[in-house]
Structures are given as C-alpha cells and as structure tokens.
PyMOL commands that place a pseudoatom at each C-alpha (Angstrom):
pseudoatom trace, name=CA, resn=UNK, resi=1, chain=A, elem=C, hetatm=0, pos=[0.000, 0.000, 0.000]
pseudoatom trace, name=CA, resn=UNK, resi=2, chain=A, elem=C, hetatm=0, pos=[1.167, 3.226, -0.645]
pseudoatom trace, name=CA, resn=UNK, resi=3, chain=A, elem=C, hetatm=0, pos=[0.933, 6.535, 1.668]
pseudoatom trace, name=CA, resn=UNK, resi=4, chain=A, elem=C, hetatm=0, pos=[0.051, 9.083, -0.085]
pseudoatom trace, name=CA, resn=UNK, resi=5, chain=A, elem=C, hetatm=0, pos=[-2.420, 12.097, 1.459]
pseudoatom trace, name=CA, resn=UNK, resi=6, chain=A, elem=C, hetatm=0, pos=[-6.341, 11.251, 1.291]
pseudoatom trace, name=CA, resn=UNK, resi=7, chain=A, elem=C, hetatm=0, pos=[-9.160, 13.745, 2.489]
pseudoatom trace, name=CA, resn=UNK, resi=8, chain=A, elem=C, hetatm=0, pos=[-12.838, 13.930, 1.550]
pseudoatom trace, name=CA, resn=UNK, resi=9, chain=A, elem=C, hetatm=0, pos=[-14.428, 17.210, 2.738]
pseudoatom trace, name=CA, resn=UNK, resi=10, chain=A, elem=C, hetatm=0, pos=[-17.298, 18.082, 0.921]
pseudoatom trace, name=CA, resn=UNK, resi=11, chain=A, elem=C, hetatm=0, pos=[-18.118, 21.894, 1.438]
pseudoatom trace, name=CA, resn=UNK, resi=12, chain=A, elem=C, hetatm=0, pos=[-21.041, 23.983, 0.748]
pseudoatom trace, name=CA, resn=UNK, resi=13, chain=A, elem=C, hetatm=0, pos=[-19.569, 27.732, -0.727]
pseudoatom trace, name=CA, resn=UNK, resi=14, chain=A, elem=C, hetatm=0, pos=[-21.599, 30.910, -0.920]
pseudoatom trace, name=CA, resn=UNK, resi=15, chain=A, elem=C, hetatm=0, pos=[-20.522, 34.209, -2.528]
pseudoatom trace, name=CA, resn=UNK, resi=16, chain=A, elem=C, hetatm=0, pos=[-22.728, 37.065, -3.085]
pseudoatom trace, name=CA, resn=UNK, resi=17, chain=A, elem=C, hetatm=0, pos=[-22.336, 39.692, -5.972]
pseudoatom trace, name=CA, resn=UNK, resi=18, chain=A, elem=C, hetatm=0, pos=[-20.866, 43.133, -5.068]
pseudoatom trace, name=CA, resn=UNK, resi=19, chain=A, elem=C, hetatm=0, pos=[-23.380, 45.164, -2.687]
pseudoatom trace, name=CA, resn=UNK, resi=20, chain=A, elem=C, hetatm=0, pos=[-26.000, 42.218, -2.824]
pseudoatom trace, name=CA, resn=UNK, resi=21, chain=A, elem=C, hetatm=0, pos=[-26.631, 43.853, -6.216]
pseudoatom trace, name=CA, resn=UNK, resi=22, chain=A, elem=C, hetatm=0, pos=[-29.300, 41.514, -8.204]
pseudoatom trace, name=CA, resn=UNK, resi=23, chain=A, elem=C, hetatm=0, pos=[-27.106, 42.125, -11.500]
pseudoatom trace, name=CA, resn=UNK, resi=24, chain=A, elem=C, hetatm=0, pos=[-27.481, 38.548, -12.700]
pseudoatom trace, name=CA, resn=UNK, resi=25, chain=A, elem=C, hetatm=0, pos=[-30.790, 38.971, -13.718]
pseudoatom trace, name=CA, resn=UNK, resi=26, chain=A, elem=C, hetatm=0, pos=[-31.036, 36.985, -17.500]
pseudoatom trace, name=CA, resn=UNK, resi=27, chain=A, elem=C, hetatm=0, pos=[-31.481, 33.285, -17.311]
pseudoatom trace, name=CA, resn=UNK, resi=28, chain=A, elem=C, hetatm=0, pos=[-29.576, 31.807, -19.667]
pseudoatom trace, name=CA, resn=UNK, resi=29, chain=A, elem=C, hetatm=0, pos=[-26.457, 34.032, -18.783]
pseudoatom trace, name=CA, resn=UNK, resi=30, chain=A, elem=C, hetatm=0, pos=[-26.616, 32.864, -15.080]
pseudoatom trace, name=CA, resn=UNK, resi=31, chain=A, elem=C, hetatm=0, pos=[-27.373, 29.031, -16.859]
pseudoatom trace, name=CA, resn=UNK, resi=32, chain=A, elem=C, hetatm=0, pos=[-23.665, 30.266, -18.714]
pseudoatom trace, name=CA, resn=UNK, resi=33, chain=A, elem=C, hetatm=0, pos=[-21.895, 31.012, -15.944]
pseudoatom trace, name=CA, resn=UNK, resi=34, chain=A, elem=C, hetatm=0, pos=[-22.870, 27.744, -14.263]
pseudoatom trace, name=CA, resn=UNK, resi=35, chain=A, elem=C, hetatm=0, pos=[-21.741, 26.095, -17.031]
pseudoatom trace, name=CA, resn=UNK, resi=36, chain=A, elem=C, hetatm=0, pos=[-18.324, 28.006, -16.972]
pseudoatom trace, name=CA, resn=UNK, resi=37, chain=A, elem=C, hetatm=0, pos=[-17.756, 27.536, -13.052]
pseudoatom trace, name=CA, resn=UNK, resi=38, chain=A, elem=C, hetatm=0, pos=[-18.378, 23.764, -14.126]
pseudoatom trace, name=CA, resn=UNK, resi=39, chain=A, elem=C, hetatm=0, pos=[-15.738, 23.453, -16.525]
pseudoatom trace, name=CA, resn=UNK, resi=40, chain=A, elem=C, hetatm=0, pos=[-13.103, 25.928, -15.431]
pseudoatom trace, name=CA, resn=UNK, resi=41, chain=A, elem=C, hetatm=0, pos=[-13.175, 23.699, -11.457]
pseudoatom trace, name=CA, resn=UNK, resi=42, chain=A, elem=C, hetatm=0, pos=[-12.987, 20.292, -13.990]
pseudoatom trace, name=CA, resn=UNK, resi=43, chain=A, elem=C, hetatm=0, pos=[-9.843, 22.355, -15.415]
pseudoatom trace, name=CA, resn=UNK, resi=44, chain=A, elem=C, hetatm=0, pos=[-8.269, 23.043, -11.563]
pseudoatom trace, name=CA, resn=UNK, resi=45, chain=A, elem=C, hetatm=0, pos=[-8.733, 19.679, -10.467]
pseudoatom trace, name=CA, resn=UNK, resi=46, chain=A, elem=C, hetatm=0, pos=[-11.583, 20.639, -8.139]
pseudoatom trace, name=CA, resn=UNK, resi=47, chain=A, elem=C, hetatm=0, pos=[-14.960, 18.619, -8.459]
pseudoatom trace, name=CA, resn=UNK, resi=48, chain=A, elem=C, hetatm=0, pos=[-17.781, 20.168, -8.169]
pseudoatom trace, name=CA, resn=UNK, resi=49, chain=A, elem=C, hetatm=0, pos=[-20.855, 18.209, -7.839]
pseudoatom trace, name=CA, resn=UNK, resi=50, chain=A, elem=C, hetatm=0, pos=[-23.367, 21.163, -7.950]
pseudoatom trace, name=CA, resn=UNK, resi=51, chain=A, elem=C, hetatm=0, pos=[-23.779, 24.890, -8.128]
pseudoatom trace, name=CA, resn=UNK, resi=52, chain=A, elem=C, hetatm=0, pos=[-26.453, 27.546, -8.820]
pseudoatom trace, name=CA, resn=UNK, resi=53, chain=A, elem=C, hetatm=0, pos=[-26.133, 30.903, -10.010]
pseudoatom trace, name=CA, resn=UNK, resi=54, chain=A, elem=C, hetatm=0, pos=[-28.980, 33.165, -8.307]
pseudoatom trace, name=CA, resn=UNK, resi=55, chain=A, elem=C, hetatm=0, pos=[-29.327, 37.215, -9.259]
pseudoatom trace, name=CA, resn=UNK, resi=56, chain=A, elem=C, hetatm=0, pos=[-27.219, 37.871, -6.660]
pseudoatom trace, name=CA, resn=UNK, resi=57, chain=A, elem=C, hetatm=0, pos=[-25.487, 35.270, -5.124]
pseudoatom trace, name=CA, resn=UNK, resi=58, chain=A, elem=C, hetatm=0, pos=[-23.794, 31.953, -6.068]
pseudoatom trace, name=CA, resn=UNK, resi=59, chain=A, elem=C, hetatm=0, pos=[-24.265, 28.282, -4.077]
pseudoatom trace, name=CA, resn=UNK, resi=60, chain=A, elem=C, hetatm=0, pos=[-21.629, 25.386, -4.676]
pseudoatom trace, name=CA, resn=UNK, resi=61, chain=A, elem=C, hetatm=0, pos=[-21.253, 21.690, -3.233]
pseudoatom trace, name=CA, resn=UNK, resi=62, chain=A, elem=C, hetatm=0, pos=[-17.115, 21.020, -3.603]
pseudoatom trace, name=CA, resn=UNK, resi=63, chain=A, elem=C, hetatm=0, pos=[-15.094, 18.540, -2.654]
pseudoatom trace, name=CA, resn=UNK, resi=64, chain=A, elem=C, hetatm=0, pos=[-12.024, 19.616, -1.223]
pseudoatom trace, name=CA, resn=UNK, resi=65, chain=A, elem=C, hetatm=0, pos=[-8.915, 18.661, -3.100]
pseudoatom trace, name=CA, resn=UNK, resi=66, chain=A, elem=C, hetatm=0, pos=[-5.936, 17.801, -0.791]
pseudoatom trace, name=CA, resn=UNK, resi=67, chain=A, elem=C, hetatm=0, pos=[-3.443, 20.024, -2.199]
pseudoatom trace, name=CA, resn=UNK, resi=68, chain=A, elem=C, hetatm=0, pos=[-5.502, 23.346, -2.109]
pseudoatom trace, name=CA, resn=UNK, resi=69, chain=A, elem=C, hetatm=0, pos=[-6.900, 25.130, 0.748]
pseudoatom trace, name=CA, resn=UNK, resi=70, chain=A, elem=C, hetatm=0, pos=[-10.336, 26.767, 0.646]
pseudoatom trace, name=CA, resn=UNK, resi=71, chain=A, elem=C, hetatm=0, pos=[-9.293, 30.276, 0.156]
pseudoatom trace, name=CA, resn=UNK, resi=72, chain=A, elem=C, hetatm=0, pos=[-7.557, 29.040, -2.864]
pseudoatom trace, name=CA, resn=UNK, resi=73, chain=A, elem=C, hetatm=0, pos=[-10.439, 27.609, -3.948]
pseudoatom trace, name=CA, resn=UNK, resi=74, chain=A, elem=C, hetatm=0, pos=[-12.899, 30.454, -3.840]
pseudoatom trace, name=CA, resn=UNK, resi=75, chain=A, elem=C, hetatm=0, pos=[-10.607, 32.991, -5.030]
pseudoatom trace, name=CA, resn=UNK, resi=76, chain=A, elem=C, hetatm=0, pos=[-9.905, 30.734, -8.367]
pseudoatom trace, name=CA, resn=UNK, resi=77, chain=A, elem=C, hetatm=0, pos=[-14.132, 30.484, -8.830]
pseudoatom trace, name=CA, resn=UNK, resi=78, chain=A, elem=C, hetatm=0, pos=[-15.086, 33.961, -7.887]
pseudoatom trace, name=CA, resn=UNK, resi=79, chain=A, elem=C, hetatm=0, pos=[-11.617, 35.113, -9.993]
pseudoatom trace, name=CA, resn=UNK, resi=80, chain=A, elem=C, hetatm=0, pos=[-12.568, 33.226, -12.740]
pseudoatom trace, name=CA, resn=UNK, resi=81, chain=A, elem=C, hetatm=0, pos=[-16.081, 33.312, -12.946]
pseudoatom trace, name=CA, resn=UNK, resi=82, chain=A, elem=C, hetatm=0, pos=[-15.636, 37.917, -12.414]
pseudoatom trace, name=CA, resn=UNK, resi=83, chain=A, elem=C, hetatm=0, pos=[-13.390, 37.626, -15.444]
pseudoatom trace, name=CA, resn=UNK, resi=84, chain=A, elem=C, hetatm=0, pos=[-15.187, 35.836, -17.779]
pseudoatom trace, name=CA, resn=UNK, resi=85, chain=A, elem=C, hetatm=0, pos=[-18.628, 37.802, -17.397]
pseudoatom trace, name=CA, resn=UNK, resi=86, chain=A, elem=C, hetatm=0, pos=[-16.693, 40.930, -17.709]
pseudoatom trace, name=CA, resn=UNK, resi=87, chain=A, elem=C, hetatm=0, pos=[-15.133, 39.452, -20.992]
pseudoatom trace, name=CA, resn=UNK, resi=88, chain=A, elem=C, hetatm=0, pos=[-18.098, 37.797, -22.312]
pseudoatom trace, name=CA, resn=UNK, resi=89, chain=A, elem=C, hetatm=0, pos=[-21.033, 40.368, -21.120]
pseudoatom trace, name=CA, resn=UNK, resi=90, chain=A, elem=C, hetatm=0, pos=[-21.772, 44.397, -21.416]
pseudoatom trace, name=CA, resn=UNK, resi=91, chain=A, elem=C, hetatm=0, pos=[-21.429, 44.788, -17.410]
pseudoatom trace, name=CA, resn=UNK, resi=92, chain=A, elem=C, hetatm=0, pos=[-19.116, 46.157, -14.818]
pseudoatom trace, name=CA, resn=UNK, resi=93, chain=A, elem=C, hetatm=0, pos=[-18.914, 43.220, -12.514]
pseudoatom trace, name=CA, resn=UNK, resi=94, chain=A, elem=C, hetatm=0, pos=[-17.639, 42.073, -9.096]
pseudoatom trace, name=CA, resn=UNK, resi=95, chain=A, elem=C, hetatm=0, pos=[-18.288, 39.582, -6.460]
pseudoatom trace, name=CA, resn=UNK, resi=96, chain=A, elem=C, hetatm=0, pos=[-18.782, 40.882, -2.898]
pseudoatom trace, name=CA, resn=UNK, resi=97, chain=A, elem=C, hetatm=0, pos=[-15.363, 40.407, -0.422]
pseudoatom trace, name=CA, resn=UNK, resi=98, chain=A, elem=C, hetatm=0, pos=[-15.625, 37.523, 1.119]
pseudoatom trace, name=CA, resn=UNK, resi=99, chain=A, elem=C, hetatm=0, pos=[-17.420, 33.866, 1.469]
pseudoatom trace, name=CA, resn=UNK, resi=100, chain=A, elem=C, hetatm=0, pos=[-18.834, 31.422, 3.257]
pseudoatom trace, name=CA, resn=UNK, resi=101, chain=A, elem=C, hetatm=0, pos=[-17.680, 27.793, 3.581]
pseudoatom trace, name=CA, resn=UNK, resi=102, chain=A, elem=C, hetatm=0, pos=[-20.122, 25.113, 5.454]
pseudoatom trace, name=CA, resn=UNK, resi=103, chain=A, elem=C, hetatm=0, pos=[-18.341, 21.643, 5.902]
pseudoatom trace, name=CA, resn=UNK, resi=104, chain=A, elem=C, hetatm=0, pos=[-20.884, 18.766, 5.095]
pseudoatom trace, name=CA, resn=UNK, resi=105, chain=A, elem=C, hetatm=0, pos=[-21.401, 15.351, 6.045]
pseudoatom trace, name=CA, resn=UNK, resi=106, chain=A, elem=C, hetatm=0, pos=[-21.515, 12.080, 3.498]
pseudoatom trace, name=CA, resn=UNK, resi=107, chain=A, elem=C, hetatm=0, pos=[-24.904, 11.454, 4.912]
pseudoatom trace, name=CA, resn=UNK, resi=108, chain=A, elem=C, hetatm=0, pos=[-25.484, 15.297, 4.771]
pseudoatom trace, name=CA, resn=UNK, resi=109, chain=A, elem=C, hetatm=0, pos=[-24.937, 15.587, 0.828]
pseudoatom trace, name=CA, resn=UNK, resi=110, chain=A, elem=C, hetatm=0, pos=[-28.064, 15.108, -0.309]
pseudoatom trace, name=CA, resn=UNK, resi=111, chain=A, elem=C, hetatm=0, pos=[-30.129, 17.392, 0.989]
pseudoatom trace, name=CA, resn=UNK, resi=112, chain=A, elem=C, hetatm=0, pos=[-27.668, 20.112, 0.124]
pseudoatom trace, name=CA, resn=UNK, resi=113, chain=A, elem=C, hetatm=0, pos=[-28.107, 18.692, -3.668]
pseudoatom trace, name=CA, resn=UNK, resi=114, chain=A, elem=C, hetatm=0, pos=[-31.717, 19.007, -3.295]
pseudoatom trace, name=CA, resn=UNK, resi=115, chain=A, elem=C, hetatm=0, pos=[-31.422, 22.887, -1.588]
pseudoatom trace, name=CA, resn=UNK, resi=116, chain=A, elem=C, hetatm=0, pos=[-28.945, 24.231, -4.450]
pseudoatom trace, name=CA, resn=UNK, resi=117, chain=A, elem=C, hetatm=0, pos=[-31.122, 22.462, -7.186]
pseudoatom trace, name=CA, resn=UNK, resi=118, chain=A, elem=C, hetatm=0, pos=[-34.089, 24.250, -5.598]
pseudoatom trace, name=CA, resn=UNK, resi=119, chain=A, elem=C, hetatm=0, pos=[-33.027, 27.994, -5.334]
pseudoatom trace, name=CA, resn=UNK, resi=120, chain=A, elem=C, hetatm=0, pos=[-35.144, 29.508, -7.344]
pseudoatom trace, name=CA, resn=UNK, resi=121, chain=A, elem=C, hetatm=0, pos=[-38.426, 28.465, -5.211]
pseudoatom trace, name=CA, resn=UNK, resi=122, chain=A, elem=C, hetatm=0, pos=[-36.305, 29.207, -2.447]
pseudoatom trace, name=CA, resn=UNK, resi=123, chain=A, elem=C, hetatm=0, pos=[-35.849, 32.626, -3.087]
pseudoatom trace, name=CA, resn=UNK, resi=124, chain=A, elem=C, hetatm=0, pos=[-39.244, 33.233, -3.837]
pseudoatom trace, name=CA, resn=UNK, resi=125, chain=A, elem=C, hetatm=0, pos=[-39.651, 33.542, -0.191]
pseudoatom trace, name=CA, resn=UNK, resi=126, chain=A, elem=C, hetatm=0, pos=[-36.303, 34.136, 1.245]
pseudoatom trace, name=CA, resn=UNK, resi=127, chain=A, elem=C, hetatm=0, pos=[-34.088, 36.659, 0.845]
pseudoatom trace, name=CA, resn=UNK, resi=128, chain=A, elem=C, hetatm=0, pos=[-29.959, 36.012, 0.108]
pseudoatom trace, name=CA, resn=UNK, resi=129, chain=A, elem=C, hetatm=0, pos=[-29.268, 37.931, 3.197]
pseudoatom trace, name=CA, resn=UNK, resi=130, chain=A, elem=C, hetatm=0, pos=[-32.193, 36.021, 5.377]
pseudoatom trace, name=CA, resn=UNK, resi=131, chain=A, elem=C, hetatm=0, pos=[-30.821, 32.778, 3.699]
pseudoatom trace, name=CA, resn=UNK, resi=132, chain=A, elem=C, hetatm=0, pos=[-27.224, 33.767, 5.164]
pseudoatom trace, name=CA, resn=UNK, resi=133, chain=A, elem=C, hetatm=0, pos=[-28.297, 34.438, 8.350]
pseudoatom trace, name=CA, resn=UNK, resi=134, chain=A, elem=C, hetatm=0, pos=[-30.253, 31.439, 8.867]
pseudoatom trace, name=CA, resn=UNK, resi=135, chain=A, elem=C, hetatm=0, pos=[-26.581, 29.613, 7.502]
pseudoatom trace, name=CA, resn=UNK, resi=136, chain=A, elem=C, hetatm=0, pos=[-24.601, 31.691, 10.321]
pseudoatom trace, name=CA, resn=UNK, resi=137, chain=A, elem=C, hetatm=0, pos=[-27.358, 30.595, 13.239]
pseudoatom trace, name=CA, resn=UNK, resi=138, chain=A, elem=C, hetatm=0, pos=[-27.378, 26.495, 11.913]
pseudoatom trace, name=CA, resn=UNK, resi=139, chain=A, elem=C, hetatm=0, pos=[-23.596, 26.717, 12.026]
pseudoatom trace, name=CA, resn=UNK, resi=140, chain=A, elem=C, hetatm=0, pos=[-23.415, 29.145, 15.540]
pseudoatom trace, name=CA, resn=UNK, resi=141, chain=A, elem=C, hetatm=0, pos=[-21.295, 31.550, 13.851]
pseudoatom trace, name=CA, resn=UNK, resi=142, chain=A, elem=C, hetatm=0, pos=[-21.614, 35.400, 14.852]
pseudoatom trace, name=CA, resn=UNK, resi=143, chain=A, elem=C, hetatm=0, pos=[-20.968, 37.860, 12.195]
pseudoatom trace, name=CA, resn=UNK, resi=144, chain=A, elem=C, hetatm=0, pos=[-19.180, 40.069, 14.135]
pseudoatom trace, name=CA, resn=UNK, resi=145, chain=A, elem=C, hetatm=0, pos=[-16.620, 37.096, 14.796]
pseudoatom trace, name=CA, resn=UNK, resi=146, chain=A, elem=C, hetatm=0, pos=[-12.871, 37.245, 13.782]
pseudoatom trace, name=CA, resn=UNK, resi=147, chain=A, elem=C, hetatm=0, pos=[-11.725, 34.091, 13.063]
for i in range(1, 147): cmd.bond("trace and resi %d" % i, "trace and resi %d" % (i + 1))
show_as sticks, trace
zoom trace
C-alpha cells in the first residue's frame, strides 16, 4: 500500500455579488456562468458536484482537493467566474469580499443537492441575506466574529 495524502471534505460555498446587487438577472447568462464555473473547477482539479447561479449570489457543493486550501479555492471560482462575465457580457462586474464555507457530512450531501437544485423556489420567499443568516445561526457563527 502506498501513503500518499487522502481527504474527503465536501463543502457547501456561498458568494454574493458586489453590494447584494441583483445584476445577474437573464437566465440563460446565469445558466452560462454555471456552465463556466463547471468546466473551469474540472480544469483546476476541483470537483464540483453542484452549483447555482442566483441574481445575486452563487451556491456550490465542492469537494475539497488535498493540495488546495479553501481560500484558494474560492478565489480561483469567484476570480474566474468575475473575469469571464466581464469578458463575455456588457457589465461592470464584481463579487462581494468575502465567502462562506459550510463543511458537510456524506450522509449530509443530499439534501444540500436538493437545496442548491431548488433555489429559485427558495428565493421566492427568502431573501440572500435572510438565507445567510439562517446559515450563520445552523452553524453558531456570529458575524461580528474574527476568526
């Protein structure tokens, strides 16, 4: 047997567009830049079982790779992902600072496939910034915290 490094963390990621703006308003482009966040984490190694492009915010479901840590991660999506709708669309875009980054279980994955596939009912009712505080409360996490 050989020893090499193993991990399986599957995490939940959530970045918002700059000022909660609801810029990503067309369909098809937000079905694009699913597609491109897709392909570009196939291209850096990173699988990414799920994600969901809202107006305003973006939900993934990641598996960690072993070699990369999840700053590295996010910055290569949101990077990415700002540079090709500024190439490829007529808009002055930018993601919000920041992210959020929710470990999940095996037995946990699931229903966090079900809750990304769903967001558009979702936010018929909810809010992105309700949404992220119910997150913070579920995972006890005060947002005036420094970690």
């Amino acid at each position: 047997m050989s020893v090499r490094s193993l991990s399986k963390i599957w995490l939940h990621l959530i970045w918002g567009t700059h000022n909660h703006e609801k810029i990503l308003v067309d369909k098809e482009l937000r079905k694009n830049i699913s597609r491109h966040l897709l392909e570009y984490s196939k291209e850096k190694g990173i699988y990414m079982k799920i994600n969901f492009v809202n107006a305003d915010h973006v939900h993934t479901l990641i598996e960690l790779p072993v070699e990369k840590p999840v700053a590295e991660v996010v910055k290569f999506l949101k990077g990415e992902s700002s540079f090709w709708i500024n190439k490829n669309v007529d808009l002055k875009f930018s993601w919000a600072m920041g992210y959020a980054a929710f470990s999940i279980s095996e037995s946990g994955l699931e229903k966090v496939i079900k809750y990304i596939s769903n967001q558009e009912e979702h936010h018929k009712a909810k809010s992105f910034i309700d949404e992220y505080k119910k997150f913070l409360d579920a995972y006890k996490i005060s947002e005036v915290e420094n970690r």
